[in-house]
C-alpha positions in Angstrom: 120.6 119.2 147.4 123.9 119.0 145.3 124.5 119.1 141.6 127.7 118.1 139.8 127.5 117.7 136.1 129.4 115.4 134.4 130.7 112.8 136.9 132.2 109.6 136.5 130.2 106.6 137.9 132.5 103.9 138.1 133.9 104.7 141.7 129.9 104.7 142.6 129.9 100.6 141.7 130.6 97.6 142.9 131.9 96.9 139.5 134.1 100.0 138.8 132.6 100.5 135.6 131.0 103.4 134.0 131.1 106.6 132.4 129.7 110.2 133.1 126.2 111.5 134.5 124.7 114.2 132.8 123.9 115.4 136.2 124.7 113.7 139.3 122.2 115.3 142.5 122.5 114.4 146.1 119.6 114.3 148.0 119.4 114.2 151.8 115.9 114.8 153.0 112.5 115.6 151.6 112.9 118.9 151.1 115.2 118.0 148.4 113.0 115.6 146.8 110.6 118.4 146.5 113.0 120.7 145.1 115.0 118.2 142.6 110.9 117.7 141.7 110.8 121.2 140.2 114.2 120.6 138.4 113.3 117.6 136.8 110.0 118.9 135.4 112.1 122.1 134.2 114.5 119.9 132.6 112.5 117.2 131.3 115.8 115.0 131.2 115.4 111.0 132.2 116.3 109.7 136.2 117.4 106.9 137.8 117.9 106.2 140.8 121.4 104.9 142.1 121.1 102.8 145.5 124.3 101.1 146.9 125.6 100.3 143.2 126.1 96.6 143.4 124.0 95.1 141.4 124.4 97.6 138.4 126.2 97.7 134.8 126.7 101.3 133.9 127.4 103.1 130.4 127.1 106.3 131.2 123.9 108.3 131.4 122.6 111.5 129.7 120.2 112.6 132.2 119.7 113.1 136.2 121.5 109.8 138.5 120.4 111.2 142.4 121.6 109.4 144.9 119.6 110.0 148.1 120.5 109.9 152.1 117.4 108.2 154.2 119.1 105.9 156.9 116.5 106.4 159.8 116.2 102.6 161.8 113.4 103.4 164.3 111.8 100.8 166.6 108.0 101.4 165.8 106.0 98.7 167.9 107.8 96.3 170.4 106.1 92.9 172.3 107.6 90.0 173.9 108.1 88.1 170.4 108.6 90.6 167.7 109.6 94.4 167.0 108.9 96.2 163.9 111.7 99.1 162.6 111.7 101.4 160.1 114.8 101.2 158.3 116.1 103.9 155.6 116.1 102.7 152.0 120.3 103.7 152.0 121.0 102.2 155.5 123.5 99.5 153.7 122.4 95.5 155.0 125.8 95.2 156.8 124.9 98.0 159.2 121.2 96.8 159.9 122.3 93.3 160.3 124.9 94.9 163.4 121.8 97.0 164.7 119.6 94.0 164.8 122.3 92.1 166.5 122.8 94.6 169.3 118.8 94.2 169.8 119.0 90.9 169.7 116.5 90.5 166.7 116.2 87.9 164.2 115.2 86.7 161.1 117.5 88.5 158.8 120.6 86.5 159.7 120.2 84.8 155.9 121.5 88.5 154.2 124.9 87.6 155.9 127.6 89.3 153.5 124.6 90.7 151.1 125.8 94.0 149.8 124.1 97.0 148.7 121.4 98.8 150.4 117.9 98.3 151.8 116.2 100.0 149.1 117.7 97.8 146.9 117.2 94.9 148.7 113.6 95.8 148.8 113.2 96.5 145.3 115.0 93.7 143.6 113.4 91.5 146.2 116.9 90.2 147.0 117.0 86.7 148.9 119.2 84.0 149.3 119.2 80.5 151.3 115.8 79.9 150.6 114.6 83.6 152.3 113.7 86.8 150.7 113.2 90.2 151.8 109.6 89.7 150.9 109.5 87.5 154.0 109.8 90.6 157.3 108.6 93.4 155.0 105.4 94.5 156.2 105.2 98.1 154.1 107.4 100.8 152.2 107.1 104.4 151.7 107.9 105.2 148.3 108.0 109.0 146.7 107.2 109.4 143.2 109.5 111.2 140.7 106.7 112.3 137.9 103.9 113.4 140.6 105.6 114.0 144.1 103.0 111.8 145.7 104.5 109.8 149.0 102.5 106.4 149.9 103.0 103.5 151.8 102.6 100.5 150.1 101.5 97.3 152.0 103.5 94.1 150.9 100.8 92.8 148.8 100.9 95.9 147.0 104.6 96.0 146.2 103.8 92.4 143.6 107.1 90.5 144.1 108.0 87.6 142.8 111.8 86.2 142.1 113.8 89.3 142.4 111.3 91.4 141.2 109.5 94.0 142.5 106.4 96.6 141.7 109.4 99.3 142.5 111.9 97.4 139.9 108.8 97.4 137.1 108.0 101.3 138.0 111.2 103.1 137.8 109.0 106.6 139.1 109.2 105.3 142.6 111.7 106.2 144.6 112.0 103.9 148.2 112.4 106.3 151.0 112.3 103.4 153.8 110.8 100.1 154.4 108.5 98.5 157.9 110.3 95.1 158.8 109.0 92.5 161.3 111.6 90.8 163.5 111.7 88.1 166.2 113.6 88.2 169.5 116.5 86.3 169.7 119.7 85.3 171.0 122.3 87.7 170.2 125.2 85.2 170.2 123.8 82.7 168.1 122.2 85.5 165.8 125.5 86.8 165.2 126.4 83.0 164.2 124.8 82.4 161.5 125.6 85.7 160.3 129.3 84.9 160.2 128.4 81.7 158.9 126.7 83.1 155.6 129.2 85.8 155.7 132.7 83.2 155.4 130.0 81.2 152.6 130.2 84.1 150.6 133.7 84.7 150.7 134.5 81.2 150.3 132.1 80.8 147.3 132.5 84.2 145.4 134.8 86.4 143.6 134.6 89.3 146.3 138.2 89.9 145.2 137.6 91.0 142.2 134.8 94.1 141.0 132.1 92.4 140.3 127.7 92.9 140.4 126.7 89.8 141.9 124.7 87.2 140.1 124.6 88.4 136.4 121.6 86.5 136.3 118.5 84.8 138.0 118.2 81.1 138.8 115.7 79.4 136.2 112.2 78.0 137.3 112.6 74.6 136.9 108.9 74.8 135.3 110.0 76.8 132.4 113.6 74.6 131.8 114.1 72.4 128.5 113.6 68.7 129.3 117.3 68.5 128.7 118.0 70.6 131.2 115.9 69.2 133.6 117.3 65.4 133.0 121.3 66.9 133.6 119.8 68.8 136.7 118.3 66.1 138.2 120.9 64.1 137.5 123.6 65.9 138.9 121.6 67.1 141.6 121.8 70.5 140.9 117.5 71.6 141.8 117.6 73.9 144.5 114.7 76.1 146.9 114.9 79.3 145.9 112.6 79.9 147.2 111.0 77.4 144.9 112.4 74.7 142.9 115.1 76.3 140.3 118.6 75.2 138.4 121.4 77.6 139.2 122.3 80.1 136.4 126.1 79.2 137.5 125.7 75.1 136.9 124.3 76.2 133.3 126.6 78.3 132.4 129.6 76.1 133.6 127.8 73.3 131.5 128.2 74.8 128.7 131.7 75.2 128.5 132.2 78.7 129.8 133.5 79.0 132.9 137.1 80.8 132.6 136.0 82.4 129.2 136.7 86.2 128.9 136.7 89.2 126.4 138.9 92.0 127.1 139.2 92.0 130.8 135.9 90.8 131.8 136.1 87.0 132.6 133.6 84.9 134.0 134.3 83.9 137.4 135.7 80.0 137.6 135.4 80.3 141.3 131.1 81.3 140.6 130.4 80.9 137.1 127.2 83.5 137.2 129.4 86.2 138.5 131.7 88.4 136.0 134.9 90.1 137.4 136.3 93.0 136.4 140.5 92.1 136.0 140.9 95.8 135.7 140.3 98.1 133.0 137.1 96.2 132.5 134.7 97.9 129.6 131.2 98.0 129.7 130.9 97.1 126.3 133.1 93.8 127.1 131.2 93.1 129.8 128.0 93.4 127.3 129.7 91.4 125.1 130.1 89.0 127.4 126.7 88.6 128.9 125.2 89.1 124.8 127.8 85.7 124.1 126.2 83.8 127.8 122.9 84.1 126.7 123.3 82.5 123.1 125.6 79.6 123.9 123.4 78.8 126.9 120.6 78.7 124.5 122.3 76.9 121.6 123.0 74.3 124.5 120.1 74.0 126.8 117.3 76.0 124.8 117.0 78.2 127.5 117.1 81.9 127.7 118.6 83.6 130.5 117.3 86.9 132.6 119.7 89.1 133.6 119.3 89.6 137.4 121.8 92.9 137.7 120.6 96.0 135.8 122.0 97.1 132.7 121.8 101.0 132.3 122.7 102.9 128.8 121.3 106.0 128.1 
């Protein structure tokens, strides 16, 4: 285990924004948990857990950010059809998607170009194209930071829904690795599609720029305004996500605010739900920013938005 007090978190992001940690511990194996257990207790100062940083907004944070090191990918049970791996919680998506190529496994070809880790994936129930990560999990350990417990929870147990997660609700639990199912497949067409959803990605959002992703989820198309609804379906804009939804980025571009900016955080007019960072970027501009979303979206379309990255200020 490693402590170092007062260090700056914006390198740690996707966004290259933040401010100091209180305490920043790195934690490479149980043993560390165990120990950095004893220190919190002593302390009694708040934690959170920091996974790959991509899906984050930072302040800064007056307590314990630990940043752990579990990137074990172990073959578990093999047939003719399927094999199900164990897979580290900080093993980042881009390096399981290459292992899973070189086994010539499938069925996780959709997180083409998704960034961030496992754990992350697995606790924000990340998805795309229709898929989520809900779909191949079978289980996940999970180690918790009040009572040191370790337990495997099955899928049903873990309560997702739209990238949500029992781990995203219960902020004691930290993901030490999840149990995937995967189909055999053909390598070369398996590597395919993950091109494919990689070059959508690029073609589609601001990767250029620091940015966390979608600021916000997609909206049921249950709970939408019937004005909402009517321009949707007029301008064909319902997609699966899985289930029916209108894009947070046709909303927001709808009402008027695609190119808008305070300070140097600008809303993306290549993907209006994504927020770049032109450099110098605050987090207060960016709260501005999202703050100023939320209410013209709901002056216009009676709608109120859920932000999808999280926003940490302590």
């Amino acid at each position: 285990m490693v402590i170092e007090k007062n260090k700056i978190l914006a390198p740690l992001t996707n966004f290259k924004i933040g401010g100091e940690a209180l305490f920043f511990v790195s934690i490479n194996n149980l043993n560390d948990l165990e120990e950095f257990l004893e220190l919190k207790n002593k302390y009694n100062l708040p934690t959170f857990i920091l996974g790959g940083g991509t899906n984050i907004l930072f302040n800064k944070f007056n307590g314990f950010v630990i940043k752990t090191n579990f990137k074990d990918f172990e073959v578990i049970e093999e047939n003719k059809s399927e094999t199900i791996i164990k897979i580290g919680a900080n093993l980042l998506v881009s390096e399981v998607l290459e292992k899973l190529v070189n086994l010539s496994l499938a069925n996780f070809e959709w997180a083409g170009g998704l960034p961030g880790e496992i754990g992350g994936a697995i606790r924000g129930n990340a998805g795309c194209f229709g898929r989520e990560i809900k779909d191949i999990l079978i289980s996940a350990e999970a180690f918790n930071l009040e009572t040191g417990e370790r337990k495997y929870f099955e899928n049903k147990e873990i309560n997702f829904n739209y990238r949500d997660s029992f781990f995203k609700r219960n902020k004691n639990w930290l993901i030490l690795n999840g149990f995937f199912r995967f189909e055999k497949g053909n390598p070369e067409e398996i590597r395919k599609i993950i091109e494919e959803k990689i070059n959508y990605r690029k073609e589609k959002h601001p990767i250029e720029y620091p940015n966390a992703g979608s600021i916000f989820k997609n909206i049921k198309l249950e709970t939408a305004s019937e004005k909402l609804k009517a321009l949707a379906l007029e301008k064909n804009k319902i997609k699966n996500d899985p289930f029916p939804v209108i894009p947070a980025a046709f909303v927001i571009s709808e009402s008027g605010l695609k190119g808008f900016q305070i300070g140097q955080a600008k809303i993306s007019e290549k993907h209006s739900n994504f927020i770049i960072n032109l450099g110098g970027a605050t987090f207060e501009e960016v709260y501005k920013l999202i703050d100023y979303i939320k209410k013209r979206v709901a002056d216009e379309f009676e709608v109120l938005l859920e932000e999808e990255i999280e926003i940490v200020s302590y």
